[in-house]
VOFI-120405 format. One line per field, with one value per residue: residue number from 1; residue in three letters; chain; x, y, z of N, C-alpha, C in turn. Coordinates in Angstrom, 1 decimal, always signed. Each point is the difference from the previous one (the first is absolute). Layout:
k <- c(NUM,...)
r <- c(ala,...)
c <- c(A,...)
n_xx <- c(X,...)
n_yy <- c(Y,...)
n_zz <- c(Z,...)
ca_xx <- c(X,...)
ca_yy <- c(Y,...)
ca_zz <- c(Z,...)
c_xx <- c(X,...)
c_yy <- c(Y,...)
c_zz <- c(Z,...)
//
This chain:
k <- c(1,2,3,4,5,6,7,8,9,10,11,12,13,14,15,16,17,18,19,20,21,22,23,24,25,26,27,28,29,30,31,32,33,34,35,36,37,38,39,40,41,42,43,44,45,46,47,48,49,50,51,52,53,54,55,56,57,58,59,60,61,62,63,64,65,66,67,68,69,70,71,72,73,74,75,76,77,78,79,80,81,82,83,84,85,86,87,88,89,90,91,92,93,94,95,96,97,98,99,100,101,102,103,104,105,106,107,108,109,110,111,112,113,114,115,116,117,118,119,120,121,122,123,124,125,126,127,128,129,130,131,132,133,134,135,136,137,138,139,140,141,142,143,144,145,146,147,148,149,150,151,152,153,154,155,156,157,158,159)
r <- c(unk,unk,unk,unk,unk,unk,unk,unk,unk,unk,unk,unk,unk,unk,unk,unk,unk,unk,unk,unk,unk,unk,unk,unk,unk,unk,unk,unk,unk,unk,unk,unk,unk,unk,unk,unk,unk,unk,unk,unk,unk,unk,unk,unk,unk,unk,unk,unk,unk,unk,unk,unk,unk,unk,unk,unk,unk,unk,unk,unk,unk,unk,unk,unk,unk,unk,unk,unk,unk,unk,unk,unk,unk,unk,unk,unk,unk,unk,unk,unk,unk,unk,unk,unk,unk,unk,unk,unk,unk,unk,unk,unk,unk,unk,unk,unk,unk,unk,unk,unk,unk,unk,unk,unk,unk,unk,unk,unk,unk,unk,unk,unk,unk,unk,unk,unk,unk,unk,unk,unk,unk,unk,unk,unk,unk,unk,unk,unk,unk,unk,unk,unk,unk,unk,unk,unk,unk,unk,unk,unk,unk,unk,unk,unk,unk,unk,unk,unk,unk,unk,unk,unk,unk,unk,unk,unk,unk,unk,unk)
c <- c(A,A,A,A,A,A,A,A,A,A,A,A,A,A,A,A,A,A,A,A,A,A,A,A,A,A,A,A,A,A,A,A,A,A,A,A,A,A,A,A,A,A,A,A,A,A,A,A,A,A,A,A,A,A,A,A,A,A,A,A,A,A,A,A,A,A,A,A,A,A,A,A,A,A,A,A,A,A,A,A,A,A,A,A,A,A,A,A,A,A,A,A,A,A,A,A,A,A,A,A,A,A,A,A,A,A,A,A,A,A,A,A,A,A,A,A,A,A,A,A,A,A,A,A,A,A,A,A,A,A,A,A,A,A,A,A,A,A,A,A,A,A,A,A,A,A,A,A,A,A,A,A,A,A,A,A,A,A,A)
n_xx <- c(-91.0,+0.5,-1.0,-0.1,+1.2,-0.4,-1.2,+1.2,+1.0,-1.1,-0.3,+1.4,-0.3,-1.2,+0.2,+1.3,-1.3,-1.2,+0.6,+0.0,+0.2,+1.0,-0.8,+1.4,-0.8,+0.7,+0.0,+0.7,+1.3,+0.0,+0.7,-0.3,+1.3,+0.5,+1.3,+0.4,+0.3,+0.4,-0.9,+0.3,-0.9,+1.1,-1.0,-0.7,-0.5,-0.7,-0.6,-0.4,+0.7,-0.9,+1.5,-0.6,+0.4,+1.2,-0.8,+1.4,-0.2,+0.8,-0.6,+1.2,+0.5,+0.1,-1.0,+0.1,-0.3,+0.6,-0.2,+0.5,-0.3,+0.7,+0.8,-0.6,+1.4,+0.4,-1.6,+0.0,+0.7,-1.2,-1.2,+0.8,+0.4,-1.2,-0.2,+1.0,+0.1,-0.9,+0.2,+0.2,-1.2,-0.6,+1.4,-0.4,+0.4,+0.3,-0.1,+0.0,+0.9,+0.7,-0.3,+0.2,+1.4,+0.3,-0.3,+0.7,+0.8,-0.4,+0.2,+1.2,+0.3,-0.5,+1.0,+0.9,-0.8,-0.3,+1.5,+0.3,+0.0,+0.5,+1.1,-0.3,+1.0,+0.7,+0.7,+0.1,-1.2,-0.8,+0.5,-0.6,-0.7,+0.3,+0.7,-0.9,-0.5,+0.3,-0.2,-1.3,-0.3,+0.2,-0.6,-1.1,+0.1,+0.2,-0.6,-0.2,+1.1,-0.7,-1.2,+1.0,+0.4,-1.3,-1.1,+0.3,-1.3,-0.3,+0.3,-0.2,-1.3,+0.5,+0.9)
n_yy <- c(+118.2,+1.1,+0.1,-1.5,+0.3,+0.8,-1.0,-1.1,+0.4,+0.8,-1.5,-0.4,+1.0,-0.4,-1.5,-0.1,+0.6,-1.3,-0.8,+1.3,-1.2,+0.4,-0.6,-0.4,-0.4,-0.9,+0.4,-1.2,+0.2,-1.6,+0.3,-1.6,-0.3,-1.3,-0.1,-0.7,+0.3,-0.9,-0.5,+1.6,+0.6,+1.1,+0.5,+0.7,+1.4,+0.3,+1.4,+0.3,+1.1,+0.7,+0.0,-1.1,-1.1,-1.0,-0.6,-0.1,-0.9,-1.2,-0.8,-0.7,-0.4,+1.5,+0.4,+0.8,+1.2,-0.2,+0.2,+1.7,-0.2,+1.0,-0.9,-0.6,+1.0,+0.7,-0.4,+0.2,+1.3,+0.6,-0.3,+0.2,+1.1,+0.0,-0.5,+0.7,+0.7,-0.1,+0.1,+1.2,-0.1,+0.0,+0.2,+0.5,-0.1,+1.2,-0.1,-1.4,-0.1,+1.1,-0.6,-1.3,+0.6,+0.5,-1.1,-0.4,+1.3,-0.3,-1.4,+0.3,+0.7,-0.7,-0.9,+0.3,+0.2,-0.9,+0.2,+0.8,-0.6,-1.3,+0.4,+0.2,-0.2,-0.6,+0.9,-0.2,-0.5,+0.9,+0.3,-1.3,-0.3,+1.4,-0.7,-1.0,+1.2,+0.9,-1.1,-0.1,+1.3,+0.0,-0.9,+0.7,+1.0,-0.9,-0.7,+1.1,+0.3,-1.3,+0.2,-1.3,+0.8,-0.9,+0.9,+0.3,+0.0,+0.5,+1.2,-0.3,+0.3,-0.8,-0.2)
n_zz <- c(+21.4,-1.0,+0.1,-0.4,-0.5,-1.1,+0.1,+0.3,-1.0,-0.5,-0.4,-0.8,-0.5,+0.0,+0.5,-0.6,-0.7,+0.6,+0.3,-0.7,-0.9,-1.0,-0.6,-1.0,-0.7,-1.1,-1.0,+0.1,+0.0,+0.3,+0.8,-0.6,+0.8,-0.4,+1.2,+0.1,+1.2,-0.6,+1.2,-0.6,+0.4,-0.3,+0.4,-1.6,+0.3,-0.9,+0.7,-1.1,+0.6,+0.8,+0.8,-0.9,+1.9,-0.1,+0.9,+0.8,-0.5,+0.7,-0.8,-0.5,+0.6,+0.7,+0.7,-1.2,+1.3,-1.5,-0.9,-0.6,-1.0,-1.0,-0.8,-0.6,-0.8,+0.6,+0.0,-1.3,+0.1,+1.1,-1.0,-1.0,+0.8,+0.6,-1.3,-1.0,+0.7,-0.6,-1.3,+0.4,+0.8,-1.8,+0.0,+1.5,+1.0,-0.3,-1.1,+0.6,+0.9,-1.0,-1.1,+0.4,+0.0,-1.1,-0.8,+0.6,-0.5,-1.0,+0.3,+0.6,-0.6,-0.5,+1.4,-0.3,-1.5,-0.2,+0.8,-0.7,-0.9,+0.1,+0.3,+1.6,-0.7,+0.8,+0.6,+0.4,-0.3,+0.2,+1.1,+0.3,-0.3,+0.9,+1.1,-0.6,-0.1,+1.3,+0.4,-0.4,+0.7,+1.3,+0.0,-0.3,+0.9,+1.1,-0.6,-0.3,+0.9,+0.1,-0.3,-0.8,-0.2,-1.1,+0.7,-1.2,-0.9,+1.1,+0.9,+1.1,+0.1,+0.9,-0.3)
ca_xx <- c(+0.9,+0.2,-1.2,+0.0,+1.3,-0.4,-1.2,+0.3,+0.6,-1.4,-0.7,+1.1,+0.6,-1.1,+0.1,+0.9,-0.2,-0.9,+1.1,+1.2,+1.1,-0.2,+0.1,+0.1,-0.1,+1.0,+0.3,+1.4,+0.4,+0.5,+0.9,+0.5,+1.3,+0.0,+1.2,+0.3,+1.5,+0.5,-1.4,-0.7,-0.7,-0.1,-0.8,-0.2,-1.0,+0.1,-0.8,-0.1,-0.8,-0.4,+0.5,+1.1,+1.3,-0.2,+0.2,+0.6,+0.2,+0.6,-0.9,-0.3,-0.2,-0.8,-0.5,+1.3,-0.1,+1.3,-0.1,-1.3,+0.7,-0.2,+0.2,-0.4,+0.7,+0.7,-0.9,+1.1,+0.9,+0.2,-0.1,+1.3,+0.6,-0.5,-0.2,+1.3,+0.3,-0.8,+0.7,+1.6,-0.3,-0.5,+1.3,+0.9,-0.4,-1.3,-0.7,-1.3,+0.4,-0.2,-1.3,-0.8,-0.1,-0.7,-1.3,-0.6,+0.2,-1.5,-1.1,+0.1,-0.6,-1.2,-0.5,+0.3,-0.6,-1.1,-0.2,+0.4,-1.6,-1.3,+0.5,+0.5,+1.4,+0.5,+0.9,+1.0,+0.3,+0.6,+1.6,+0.4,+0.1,+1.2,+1.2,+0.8,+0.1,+1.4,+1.3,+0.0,+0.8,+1.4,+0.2,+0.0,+1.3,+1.5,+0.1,+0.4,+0.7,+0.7,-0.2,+0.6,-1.4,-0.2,-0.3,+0.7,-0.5,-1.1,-0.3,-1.3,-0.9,-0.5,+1.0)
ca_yy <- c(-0.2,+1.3,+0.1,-0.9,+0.3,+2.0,-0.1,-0.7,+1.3,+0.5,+0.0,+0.2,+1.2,+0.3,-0.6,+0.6,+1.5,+0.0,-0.2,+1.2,+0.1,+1.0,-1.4,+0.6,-0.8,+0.3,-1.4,-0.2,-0.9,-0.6,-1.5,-1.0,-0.4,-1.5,-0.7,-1.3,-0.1,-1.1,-0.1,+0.8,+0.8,+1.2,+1.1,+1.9,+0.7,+1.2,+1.1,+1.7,+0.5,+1.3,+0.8,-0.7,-0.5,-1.8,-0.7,-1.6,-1.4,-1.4,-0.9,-1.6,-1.6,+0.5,+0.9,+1.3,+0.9,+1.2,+1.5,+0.8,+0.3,+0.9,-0.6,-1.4,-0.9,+0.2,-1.1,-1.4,-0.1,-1.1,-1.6,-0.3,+0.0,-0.8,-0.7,-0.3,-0.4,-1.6,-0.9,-0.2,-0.6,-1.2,-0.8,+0.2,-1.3,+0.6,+0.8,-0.6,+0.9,+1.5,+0.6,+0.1,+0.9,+1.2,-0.4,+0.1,+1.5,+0.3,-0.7,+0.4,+1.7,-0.2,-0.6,+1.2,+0.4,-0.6,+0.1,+1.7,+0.4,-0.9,-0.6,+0.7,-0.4,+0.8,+0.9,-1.5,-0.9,+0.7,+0.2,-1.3,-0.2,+1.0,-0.3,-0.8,+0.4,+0.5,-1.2,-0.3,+0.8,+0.0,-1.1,+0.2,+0.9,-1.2,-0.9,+0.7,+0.4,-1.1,-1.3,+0.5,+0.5,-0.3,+1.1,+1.9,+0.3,+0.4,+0.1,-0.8,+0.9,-0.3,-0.1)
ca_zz <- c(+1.1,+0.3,+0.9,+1.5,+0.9,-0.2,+1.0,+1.0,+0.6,+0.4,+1.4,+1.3,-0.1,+0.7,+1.6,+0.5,+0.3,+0.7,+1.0,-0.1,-0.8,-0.9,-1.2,-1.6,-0.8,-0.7,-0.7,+0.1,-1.1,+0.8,-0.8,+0.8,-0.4,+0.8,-0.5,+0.3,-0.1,+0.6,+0.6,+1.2,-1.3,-0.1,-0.3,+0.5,-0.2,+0.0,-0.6,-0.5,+1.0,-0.2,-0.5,-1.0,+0.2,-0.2,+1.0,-0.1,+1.1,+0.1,+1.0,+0.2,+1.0,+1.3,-0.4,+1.0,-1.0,-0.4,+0.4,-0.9,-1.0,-0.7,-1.3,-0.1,-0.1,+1.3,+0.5,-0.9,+0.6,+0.8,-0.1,-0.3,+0.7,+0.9,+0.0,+0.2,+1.7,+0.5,-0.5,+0.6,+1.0,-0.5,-0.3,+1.3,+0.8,+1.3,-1.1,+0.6,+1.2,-0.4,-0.4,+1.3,+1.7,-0.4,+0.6,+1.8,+0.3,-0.4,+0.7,+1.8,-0.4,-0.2,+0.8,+0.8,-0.6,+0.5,+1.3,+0.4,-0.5,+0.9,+1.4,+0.6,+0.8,+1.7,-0.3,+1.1,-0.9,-1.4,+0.6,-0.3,-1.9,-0.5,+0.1,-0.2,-1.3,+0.0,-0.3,-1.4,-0.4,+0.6,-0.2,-1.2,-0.6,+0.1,-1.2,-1.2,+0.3,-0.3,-1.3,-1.0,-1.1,-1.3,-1.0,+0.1,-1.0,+0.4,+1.3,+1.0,+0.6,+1.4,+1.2)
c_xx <- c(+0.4,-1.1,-0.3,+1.4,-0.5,-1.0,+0.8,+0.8,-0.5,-0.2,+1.1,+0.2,-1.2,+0.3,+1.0,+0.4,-0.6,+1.1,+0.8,+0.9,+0.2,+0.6,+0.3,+0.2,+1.0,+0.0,+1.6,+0.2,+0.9,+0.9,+0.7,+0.9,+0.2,+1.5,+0.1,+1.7,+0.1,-1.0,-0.5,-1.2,-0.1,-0.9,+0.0,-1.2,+0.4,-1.0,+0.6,-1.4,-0.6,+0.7,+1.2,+0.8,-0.6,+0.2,+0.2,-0.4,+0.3,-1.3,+0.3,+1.9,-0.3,-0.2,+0.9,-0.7,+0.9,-0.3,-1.0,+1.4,-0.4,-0.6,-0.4,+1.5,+0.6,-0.6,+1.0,+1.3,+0.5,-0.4,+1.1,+1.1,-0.4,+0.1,+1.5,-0.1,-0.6,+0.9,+1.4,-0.3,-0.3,+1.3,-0.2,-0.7,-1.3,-1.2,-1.8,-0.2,-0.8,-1.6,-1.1,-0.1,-0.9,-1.8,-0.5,+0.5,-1.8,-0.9,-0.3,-0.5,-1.7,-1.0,+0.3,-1.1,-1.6,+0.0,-0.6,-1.9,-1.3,+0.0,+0.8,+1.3,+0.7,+1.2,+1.2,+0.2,+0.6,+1.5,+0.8,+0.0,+0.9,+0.8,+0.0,+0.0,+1.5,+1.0,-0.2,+1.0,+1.8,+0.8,+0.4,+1.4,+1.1,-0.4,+0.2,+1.4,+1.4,-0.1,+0.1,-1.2,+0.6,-0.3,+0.2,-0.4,-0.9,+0.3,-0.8,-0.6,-0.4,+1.3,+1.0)
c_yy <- c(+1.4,+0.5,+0.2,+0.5,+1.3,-0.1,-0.1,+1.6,+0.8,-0.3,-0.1,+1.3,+0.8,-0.2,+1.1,+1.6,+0.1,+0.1,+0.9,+0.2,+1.2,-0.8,+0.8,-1.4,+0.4,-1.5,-0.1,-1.5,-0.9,-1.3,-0.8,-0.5,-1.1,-0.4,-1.4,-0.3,-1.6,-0.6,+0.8,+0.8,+1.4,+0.7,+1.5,-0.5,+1.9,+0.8,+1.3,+0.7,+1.1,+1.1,+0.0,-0.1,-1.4,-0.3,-1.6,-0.9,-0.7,-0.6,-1.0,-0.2,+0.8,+1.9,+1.3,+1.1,+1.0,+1.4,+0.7,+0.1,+1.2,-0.7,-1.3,-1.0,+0.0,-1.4,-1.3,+0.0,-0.5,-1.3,-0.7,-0.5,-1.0,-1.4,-0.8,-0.3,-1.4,-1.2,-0.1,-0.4,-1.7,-1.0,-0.2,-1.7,+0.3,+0.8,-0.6,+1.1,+0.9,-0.2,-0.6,+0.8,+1.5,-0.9,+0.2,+1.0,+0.6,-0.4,+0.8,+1.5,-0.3,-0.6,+1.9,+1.2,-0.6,-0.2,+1.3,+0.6,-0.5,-0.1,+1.7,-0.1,+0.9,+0.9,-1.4,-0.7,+0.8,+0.4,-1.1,+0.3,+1.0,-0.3,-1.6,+0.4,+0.7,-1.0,-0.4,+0.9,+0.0,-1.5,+0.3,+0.9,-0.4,-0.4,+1.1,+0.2,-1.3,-0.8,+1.2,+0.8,-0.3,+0.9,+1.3,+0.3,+1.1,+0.0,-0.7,+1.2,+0.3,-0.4,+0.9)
c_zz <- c(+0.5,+0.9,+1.3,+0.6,+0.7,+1.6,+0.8,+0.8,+0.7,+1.5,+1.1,+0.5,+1.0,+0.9,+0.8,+0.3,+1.0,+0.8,+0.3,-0.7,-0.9,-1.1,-1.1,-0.7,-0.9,-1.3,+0.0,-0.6,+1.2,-1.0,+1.4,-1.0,+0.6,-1.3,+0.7,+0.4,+1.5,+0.1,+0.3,-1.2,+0.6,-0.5,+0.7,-0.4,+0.0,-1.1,+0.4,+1.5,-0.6,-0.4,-1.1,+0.0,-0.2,+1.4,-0.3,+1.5,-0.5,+0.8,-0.2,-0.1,+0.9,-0.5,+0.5,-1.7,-0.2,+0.3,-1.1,-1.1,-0.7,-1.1,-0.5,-0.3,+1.4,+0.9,-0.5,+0.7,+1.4,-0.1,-0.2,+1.0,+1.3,-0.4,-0.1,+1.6,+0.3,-0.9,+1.0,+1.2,+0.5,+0.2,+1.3,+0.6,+1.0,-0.7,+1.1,+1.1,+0.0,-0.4,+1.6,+1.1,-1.0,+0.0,+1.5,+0.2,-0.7,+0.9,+1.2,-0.4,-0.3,+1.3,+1.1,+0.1,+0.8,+1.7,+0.2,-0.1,+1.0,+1.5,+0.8,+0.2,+0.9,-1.3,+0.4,-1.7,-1.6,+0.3,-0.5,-1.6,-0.9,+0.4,-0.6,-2.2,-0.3,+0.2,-1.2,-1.3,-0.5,-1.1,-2.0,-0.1,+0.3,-1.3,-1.1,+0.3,+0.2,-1.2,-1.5,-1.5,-0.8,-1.2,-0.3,-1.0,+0.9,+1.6,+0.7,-0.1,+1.3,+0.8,-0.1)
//
């Protein structure tokens, strides 16, 4: 099995030079993490990089990449913490709400993604899709600024 992985790298590593790349192969150590809180199944993922930082993601109930850690516990540490947030999320009435609109916030980045690539779009329309992203905006910072906070173990990172 070691092998056939060692061939397969190989030959990945070729294609992609052909192509320009500047390819470093690396053996790394990957761990998948799967909690279960209510109906929902929280998952990470996370590896040790090149430059022996831990790269985190949240891929499951929707995909969001954390950030570069120094420390593998510091990775625990936000697992921990994140996940507290979901159990405390898990109590709300809108716990469906939330994890759907961040689903269709992925979905539409990926459909945004595949317009931008395949298709000529006018400046007009991309004007359109920044201003109805800046209400999206605006909308979000009335709501931090009205709706009551639950959590104070840990700053927001983003608002």
């Amino acid at each position: 099995m070691r092998k056939l992985m060692n061939a397969e790298v190989m030959e990945h590593d070729f294609k992609l030079r052909q192509m320009g790349a500047d390819v470093q192969v690396i053996n790394s150590k990957m761990c998948f993490v799967v909690f279960l809180v209510g109906k929902y199944e929280i998952a990470y993922v996370y590896n040790i990089n090149k430059k022996g930082k831990y790269f985190l993601e949240r891929i499951k109930p929707y995909p969001l990449a954390l950030r570069e850690f120094e420390k593998e516990e510091d990775v625990i540490d936000i697992i921990e913490i994140d996940l507290e947030q979901f159990k405390n999320a898990s109590n709300s009435h809108n716990i469906e709400s939330f994890v759907d609109i961040n689903v269709n916030f992925n979905r539409s980045l990926l459909k945004f993604e595949d317009l931008f690539l395949y298709y000529n779009v006018p400046k007009e329309t991309a004007d359109r899709i920044k201003a109805h992203l800046n209400s999206i905006d605006t909308i979000i910072e009335e709501t931090k600024h009205t709706a009551e906070r639950l959590y104070f173990k840990k700053n927001p990172d983003n608002l």
